[in-house]
Residue frames relative to the residue before (quaternion, step in Angstrom):
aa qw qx qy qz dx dy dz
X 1.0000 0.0000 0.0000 0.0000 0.00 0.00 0.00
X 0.2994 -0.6736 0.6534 0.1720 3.86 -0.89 0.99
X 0.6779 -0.4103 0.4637 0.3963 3.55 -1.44 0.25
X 0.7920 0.4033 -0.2822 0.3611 3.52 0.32 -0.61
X 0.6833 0.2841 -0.3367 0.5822 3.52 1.36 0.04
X 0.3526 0.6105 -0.6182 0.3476 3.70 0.87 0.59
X 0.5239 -0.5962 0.5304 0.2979 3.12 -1.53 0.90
X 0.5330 -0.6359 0.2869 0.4787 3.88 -1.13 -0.11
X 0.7597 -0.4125 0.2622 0.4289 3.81 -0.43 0.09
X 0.7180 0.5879 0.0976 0.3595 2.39 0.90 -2.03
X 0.5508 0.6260 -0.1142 0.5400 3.41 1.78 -0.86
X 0.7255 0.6059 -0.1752 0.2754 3.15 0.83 -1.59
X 0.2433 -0.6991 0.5406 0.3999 4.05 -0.22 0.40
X 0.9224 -0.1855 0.2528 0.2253 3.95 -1.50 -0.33
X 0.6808 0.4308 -0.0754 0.5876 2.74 1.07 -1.89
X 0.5813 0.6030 -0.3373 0.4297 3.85 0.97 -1.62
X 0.7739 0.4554 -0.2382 0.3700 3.41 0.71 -1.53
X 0.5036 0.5493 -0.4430 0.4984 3.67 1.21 -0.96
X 0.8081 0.3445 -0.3053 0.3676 3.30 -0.37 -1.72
X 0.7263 0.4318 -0.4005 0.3545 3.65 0.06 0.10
X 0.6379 0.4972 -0.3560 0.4680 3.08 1.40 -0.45
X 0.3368 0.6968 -0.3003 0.5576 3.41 1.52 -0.37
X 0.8675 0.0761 -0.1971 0.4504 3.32 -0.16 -0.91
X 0.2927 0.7028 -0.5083 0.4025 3.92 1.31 0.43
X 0.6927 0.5692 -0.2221 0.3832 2.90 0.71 -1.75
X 0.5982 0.5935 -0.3107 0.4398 3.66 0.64 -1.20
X 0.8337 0.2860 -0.3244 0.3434 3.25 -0.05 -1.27
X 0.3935 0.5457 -0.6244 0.3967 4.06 1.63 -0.69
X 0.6362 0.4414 -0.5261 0.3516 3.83 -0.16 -1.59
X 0.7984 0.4157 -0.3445 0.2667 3.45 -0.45 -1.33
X 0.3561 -0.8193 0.3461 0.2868 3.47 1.28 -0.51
X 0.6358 -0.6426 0.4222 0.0677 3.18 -0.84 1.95
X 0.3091 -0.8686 0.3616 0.1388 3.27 -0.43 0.87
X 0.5555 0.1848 -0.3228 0.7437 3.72 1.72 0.46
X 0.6771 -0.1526 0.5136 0.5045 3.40 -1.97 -0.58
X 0.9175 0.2354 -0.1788 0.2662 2.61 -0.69 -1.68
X 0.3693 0.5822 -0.5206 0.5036 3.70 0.80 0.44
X 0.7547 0.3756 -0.2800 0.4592 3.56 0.28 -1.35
X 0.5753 0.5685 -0.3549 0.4689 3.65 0.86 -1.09
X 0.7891 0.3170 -0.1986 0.4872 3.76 0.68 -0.65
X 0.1084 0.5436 -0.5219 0.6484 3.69 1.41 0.55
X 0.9354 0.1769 -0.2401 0.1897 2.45 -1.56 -1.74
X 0.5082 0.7707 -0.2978 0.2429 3.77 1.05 -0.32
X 0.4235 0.7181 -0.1636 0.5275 2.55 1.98 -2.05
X 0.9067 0.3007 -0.0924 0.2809 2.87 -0.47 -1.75
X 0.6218 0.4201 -0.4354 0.4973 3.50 0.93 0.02
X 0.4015 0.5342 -0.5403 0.5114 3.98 1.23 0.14
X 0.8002 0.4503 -0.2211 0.3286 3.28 0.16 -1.54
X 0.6639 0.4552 -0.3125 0.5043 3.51 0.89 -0.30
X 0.6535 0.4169 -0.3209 0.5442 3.32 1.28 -0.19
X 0.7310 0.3973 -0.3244 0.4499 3.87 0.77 0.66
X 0.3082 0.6234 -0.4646 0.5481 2.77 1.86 0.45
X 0.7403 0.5055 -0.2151 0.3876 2.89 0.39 -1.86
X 0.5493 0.5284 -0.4372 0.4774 3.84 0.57 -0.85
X 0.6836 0.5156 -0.2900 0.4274 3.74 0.12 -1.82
X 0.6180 0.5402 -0.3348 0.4628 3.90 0.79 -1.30
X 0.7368 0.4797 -0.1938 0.4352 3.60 0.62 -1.15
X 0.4993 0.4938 -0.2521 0.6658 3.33 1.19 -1.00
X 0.6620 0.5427 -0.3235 0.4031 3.87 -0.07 -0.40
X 0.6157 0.4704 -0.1335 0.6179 3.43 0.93 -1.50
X 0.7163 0.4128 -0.3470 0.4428 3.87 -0.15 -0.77
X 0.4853 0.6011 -0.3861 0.5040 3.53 1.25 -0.64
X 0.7046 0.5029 -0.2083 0.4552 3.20 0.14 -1.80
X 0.7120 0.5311 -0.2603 0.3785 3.79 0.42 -0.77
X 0.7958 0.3504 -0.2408 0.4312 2.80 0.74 -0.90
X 0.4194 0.7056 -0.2960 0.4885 3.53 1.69 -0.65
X 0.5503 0.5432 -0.2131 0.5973 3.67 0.75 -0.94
X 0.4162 -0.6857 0.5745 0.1631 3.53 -0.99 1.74
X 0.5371 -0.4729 0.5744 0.3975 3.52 -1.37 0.50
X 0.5867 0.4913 -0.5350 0.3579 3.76 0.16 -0.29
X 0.5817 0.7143 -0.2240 0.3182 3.36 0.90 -1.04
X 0.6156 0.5150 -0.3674 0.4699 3.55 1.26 -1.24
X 0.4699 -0.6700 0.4702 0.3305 3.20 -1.37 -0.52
X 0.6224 0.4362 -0.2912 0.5810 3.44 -0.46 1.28
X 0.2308 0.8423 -0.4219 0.2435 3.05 1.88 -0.25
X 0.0964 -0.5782 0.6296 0.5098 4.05 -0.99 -1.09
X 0.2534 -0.7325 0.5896 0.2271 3.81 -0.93 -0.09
């Protein structure tokens, strides 16, 4: 995939964002065949690890709130 037919980050669900970032990762290991190839990897992949991370966070706030108030601590029962 070239920058211009990547999809947008931002667009991407969890899984979309893992598995690509997944396979970012691969090709840094295997090694990028200019800088700027690798320099733009490593770009990718810090998007993509950051929309994980969003979705992860988003994920947790779910969970929180989902979770009776009885549940917190300090709660009254």
């Amino acid at each position: 995939m070239t920058a211009s037919t990547e999809p947008d980050v931002a667009t991407l669900s969890f899984e979309q964002a893992r598995d690509e970032l997944v396979r970012v990762v691969a090709e840094l290991e295997q090694g990028a065949p200019t800088l700027e190839h690798s320099l733009s990897l490593w770009e990718r992949g810090e998007a993509l690890a950051a929309r994980c991370d969003e979705w992860l966070v988003g994920a947790r706030r779910r969970l929180d709130e989902a979770r009776p108030a009885a549940d917190t601590p300090g709660a009254a029962r």
